[in-house]
C-alpha positions, -999 to 999 in steps of 0.1 A, spaced: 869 -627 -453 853 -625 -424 860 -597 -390 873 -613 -358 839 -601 -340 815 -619 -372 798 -650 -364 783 -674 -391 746 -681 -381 742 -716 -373 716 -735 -393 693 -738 -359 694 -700 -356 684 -693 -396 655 -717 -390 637 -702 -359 644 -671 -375 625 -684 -407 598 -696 -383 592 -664 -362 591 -642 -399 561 -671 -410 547 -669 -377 543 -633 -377 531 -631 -413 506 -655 -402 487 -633 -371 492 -603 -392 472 -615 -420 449 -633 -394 441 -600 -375 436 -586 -411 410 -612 -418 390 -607 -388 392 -571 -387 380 -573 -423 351 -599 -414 340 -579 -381 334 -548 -407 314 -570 -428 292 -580 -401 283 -546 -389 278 -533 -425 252 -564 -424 238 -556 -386 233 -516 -401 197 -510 -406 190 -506 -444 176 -472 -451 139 -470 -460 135 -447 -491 99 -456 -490 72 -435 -476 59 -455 -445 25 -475 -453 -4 -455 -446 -35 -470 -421 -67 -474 -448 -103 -479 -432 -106 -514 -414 -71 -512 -401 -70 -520 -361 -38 -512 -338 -37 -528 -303 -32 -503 -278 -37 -519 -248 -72 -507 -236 -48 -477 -228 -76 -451 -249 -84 -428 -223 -50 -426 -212 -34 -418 -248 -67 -393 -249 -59 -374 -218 -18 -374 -223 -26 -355 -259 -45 -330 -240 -22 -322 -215 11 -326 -241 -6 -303 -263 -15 -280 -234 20 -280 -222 38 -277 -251 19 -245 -264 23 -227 -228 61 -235 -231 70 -229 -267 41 -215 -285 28 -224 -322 -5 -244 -321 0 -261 -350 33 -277 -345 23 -281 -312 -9 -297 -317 17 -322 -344 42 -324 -316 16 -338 -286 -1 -360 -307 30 -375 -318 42 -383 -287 6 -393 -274 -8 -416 -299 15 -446 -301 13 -457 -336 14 -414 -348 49 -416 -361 75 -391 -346 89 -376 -377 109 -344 -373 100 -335 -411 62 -332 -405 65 -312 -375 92 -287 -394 60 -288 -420 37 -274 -394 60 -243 -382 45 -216 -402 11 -227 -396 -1 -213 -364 -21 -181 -361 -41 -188 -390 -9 -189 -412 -17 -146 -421 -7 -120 -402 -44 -108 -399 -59 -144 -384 -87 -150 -404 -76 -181 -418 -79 -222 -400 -66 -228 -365 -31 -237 -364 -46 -265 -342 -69 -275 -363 -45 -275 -395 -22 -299 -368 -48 -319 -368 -53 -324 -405 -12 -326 -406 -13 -355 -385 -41 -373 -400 -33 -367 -437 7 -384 -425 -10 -411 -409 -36 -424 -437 -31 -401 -466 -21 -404 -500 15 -412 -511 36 -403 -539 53 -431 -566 82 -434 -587 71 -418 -618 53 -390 -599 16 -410 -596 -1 -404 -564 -15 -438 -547 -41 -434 -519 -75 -427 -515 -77 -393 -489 -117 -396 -486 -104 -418 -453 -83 -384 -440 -110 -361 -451 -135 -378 -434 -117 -378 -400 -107 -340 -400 -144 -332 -404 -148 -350 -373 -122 -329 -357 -136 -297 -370 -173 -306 -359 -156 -305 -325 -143 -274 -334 -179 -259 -344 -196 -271 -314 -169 -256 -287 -165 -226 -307 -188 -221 -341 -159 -220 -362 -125 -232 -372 -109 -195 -378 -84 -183 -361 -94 -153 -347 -129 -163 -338 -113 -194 -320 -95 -166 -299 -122 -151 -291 -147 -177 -282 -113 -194 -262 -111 -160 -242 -74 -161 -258 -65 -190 -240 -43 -207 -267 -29 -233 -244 -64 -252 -236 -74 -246 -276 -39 -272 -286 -48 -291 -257 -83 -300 -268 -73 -303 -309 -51 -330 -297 -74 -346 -274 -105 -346 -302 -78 -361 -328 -64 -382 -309 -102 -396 -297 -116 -391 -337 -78 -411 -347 -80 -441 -320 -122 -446 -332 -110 -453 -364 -82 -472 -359 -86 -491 -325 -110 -508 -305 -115 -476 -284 -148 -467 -274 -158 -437 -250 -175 -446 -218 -207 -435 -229 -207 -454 -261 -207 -485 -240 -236 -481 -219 -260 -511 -227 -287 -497 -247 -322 -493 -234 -349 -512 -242 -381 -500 -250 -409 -514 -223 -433 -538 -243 -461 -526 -239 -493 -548 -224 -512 -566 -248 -553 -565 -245 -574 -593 -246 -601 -596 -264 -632 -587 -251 -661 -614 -246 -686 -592 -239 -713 -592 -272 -713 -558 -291 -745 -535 -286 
């Protein structure tokens, strides 16, 4: 029995009702979808991760820089130079300019953690390698060293990374006779700063040799020729 104040819903009412409940249903589930869809497509825009070790440069390998040589050469000098006046450590700073210097040295937080124990000859009493000269071989043996493979093989041949630290320490033994610490101190007159400075600048110049189409100035003066020298005629006078 129906109240005085109760109205039966007419059949037009019921329907748009019906409608508006479809309608709804509809955009909810449509918002749903593209919600869901949008989160697909940035899973697929995220940038996989790389759980392999980035390929290593191997002897013939050439980089484009630009004809920018001397320019990379002189910013790892004064980066290295810098950063061992401001924050001290050769050998991560030696990792640190070169890093930032060389455009194709990759900037990897890890290797320069690696080289953070490394300075003052790694002792407390100095006697052992350069922290800028172990920054050096840091650098090179990360750019065209060995690797590591599943199973625990090593892949790589490091004759490439040995030979280009021997470069760097015959540098080293013409500026100062030595690669040890505390004789690089001395024959430095203690001037840390300019001993990173110039690690990075010979790595950086042994590194872009190797690897680039970079020649010093001197290397491409023309070569001399030797003067020919005048050929003699014959004589026609008869022998005595």
């Amino acid at each position: 029995m129906m109240r005085p104040h109760e109205t039966i819903p007419s059949e037009t009412a019921t329907t748009s009702r019906r409608r508006f409940v479809r309608l709804a249903g509809a955009g909810l589930a449509a918002a749903l979808g593209g919600s869901l869809c949008r989160g697909a497509e940035e899973k697929k825009k995220e940038p996989k991760k790389q759980n392999k070790p980035p390929k290593g440069l191997r002897r013939g390998d050439k980089v484009d820089i630009g004809g920018k040589g001397e320019e990379i050469i002189q910013k790892a000098y004064e980066l290295g130079h810098k950063y061992e006046k401001q924050h001290g450590g050769c050998a991560r700073c030696t990792v640190a300019a070169l890093q930032a210097a060389v455009p194709f040295v990759e900037v990897n937080e890890d290797v320069l953690r690696t080289a953070s124990c490394l300075d003052g000859g790694a002792t407390p009493v100095a006697v052992q390698n350069c922290g800028g000269f172990t920054g050096c071989g840091i650098v090179i043996g990360h750019l065209c060293g060995g690797i590591r493979m599943e199973g625990g093989k090593l892949r790589g041949d490091t004759k490439l990374a040995h030979a280009l630290l021997h470069k760097v320490y015959a540098h080293f033994k013409e500026a100062y006779g030595t690669v040890l610490c505390r004789d690089v101190r001395k024959g430095a007159k203690g001037d840390c700063p300019e001993v990173v400075g110039r690690a990075a600048k010979w790595a950086a110049e042994v590194i872009l040799r190797e690897f680039t189409d970079y020649r010093p100035k001197e290397d491409k003066r023309p070569e001399k020729k030797e003067a020919k020298k005048p050929e003699t005629k014959p004589s026609n006078k008869p022998e005595k």
